[in-house]
N, C-alpha and C positions, 0 to 999 in steps of 0.2 A: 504493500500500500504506500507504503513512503516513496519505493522508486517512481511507481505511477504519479504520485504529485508533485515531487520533484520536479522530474523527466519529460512529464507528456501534461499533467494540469496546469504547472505554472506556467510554463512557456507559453501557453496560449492568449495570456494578459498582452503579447506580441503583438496581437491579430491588430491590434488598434492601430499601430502605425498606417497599415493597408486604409483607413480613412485621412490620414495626414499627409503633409508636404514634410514627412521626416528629415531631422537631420543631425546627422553625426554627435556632433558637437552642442548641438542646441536639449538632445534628449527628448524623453518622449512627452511629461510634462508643458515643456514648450514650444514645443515646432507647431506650424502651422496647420489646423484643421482645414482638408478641403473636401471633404463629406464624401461621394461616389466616383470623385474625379477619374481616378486608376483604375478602379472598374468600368470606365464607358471610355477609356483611352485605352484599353486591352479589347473591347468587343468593338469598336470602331479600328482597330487593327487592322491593315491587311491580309494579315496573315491568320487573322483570328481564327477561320474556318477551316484552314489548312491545319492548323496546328489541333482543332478539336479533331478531326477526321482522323490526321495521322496517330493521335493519342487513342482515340476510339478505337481504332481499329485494332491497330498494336494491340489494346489492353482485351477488346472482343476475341481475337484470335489464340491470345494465351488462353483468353478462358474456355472457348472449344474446343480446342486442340489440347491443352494444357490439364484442364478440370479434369478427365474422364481417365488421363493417362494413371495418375495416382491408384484410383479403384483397380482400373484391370491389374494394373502390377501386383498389387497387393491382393487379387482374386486369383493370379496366378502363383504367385510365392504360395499362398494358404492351400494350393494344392500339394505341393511338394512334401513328400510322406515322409522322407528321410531330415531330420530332427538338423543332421550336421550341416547339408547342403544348404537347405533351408535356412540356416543362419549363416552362411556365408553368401549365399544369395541377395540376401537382406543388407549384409554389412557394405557390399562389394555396391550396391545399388545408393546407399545413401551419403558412400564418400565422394561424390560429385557436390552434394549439397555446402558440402566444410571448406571446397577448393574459393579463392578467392576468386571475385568476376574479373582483375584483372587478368589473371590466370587462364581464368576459363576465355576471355577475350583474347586475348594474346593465340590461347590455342585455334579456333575460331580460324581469325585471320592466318595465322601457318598453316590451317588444313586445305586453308580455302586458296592458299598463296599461286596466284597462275605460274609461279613458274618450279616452285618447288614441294609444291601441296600435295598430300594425299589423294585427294578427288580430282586435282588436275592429273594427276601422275594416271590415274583408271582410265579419266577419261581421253586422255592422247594416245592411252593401250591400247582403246577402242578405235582411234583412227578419229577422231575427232578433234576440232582445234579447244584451246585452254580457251577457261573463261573467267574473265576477273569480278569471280563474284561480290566482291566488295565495293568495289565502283558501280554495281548494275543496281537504280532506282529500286525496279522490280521484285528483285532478288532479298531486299534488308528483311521484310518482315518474317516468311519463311527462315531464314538465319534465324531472327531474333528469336522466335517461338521456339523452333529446335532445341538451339542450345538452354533454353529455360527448361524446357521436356526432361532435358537432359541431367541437366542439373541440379532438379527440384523433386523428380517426379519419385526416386527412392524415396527420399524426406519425407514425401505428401503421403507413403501408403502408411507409417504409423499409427494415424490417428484410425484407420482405416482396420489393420490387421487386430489394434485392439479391440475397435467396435465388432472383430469376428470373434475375437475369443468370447463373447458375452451371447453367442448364441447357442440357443439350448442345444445341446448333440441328440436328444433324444428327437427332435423335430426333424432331422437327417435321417434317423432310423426309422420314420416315420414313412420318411418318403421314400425309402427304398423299399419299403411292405410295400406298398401302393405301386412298385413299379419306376418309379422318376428315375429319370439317368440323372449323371453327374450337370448337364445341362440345364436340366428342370429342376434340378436341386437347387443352383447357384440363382434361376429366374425365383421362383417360389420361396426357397426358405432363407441363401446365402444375401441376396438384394434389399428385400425388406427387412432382414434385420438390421440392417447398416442403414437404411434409407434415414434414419434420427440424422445422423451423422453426418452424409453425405448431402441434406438440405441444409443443415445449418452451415454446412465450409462452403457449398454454391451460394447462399446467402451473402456470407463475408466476402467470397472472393468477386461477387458483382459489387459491392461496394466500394471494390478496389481494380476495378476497369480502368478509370481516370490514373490511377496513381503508378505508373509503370515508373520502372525502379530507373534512376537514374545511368546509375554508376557503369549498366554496361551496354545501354544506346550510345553514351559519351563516346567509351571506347572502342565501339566500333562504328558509328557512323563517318562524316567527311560531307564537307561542301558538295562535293559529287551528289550525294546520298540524301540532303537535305528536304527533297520533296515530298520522300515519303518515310523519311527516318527521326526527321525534326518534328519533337514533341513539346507539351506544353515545360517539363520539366528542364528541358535543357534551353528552352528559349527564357525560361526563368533566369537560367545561370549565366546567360549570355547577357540580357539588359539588366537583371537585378544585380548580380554579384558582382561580374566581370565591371560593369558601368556603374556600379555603387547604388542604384533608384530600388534602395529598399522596401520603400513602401507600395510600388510598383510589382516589386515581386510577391510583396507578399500579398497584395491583392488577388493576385495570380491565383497564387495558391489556397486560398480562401475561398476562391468564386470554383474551382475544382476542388475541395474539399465540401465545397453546399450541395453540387452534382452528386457527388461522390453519397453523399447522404439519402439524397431522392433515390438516384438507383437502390441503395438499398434497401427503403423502406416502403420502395413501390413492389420491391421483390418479395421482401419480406410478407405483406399486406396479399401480394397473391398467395402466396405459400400459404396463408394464414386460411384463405377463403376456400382454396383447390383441397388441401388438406390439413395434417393435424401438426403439422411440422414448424415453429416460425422463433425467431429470435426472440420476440416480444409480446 
């Protein structure tokens, strides 16, 4: 409780500069109130639509691609009968998650390197020409989701493999009197009993559509890549930090932090109506 007020409720006394003409030296006390200014100087933007879209998407496609990968991995470890494999399956899956995103960036760009890359090196075996995938517009978001897959998706069956040890064994014997293969086991008895679980983390993780992580768009995108790589958070880090307009960025991130909130309380609110499942 303490780290939470510390760390995540004080900081928020912040938000108030995102109404001001903050400034450095003057504090927050004193700088100049200019009420919505920042907020209708970011949606009169340019680039305003461009940077919602490319942020939407980005954060939509992690969560399609991204959400479902967790369960199955964690439905297919839960099959694995042998106790030892099993746990080295497990261990081997979730040390991607501990690798640093420079790391994991860094490797990205080497696999992808047109001239000395892994998947270059297949694809010229093939008879085909190299292709520099890190320069091609097209090409960033597939990168970007993969290596997230890749990296996260051990981590995510956790909560998952737990919500299986809690279902009753006798409701499997059950269904094997009756007949059910292993497939109508996993649809019938293995799905609904995680379904608690696996609503409330699609709950959270629509919450956090808007909020794509910074650290490893940074390191891999490029002015090249800016069309469809450039998001709301590193366009933060470019006018707010890089250019000092504090109160700019953090309007920014306030006006996608109140999104970020609708998405989930409009998900939630269905979840609530559709079925029995809901954060609140």
């Amino acid at each position: 409780m303490l780290y939470y007020f510390i760390f995540k409720y004080l900081p928020l006394f912040g938000i108030v500069i995102s109404f001001q003409n903050y400034n450095l030296f003057r504090g927050v006390w004193m700088s100049e109130w200019v009420g919505l200014k920042y907020f209708n100087m970011f949606m009169e933007n340019p680039d305003f639509l461009k940077l919602m879209r490319n942020t939407f998407l980005l954060g939509f496609y992690k969560l399609l691609f991204g959400f479902p990968a967790p369960i199955i991995l964690a439905l297919l470890i839960n099959e694995i009968r042998k106790e030892v494999l099993k746990r080295f399956v497990q261990t081997v899956s979730y040390l991607p998650h501990f690798i640093s995103n420079v790391v994991v960036a860094g490797m990205v760009v080497m696999f992808l390197s047109p001239t000395g890359g892994v998947v270059n090196q297949v694809i010229k075996a093939w008879g085909f020409a190299p292709v520099n995938f890190m320069m091609e517009p097209g090409l960033f978001r597939p990168i970007y989701v993969i290596s997230e897959i890749w990296q996260h998706a051990g981590w995510g069956t956790i909560i998952y493999l737990a919500a299986l040890t809690a279902i009753d064994p006798q409701l499997y014997e059950a269904a094997k009197m009756d007949g059910a293969s292993r497939w109508r086991q996993t649809l019938h008895v293995t799905l609904p009993g995680i379904a608690p679980a696996i609503v409330i983390i699609l709950l959270l993780d629509i919450g956090r559509v808007l909020e794509i992580g910074f650290e490893k768009v940074f390191l891999l995108y490029s002015p090249v890549t800016y069309e469809t790589a450039d998001i709301i958070s590193t366009y933060v880090y470019r006018v707010g930090l890089i250019q000092g307009n504090y109160s700019y960025a953090t309007a920014i991130d306030l006006f996608t932090g109140v999104i970020s909130f609708i998405f989930v309380a409009t998900a939630n609110y269905i979840s609530r109506k559709v079925g029995e499942n809901s954060l609140w």
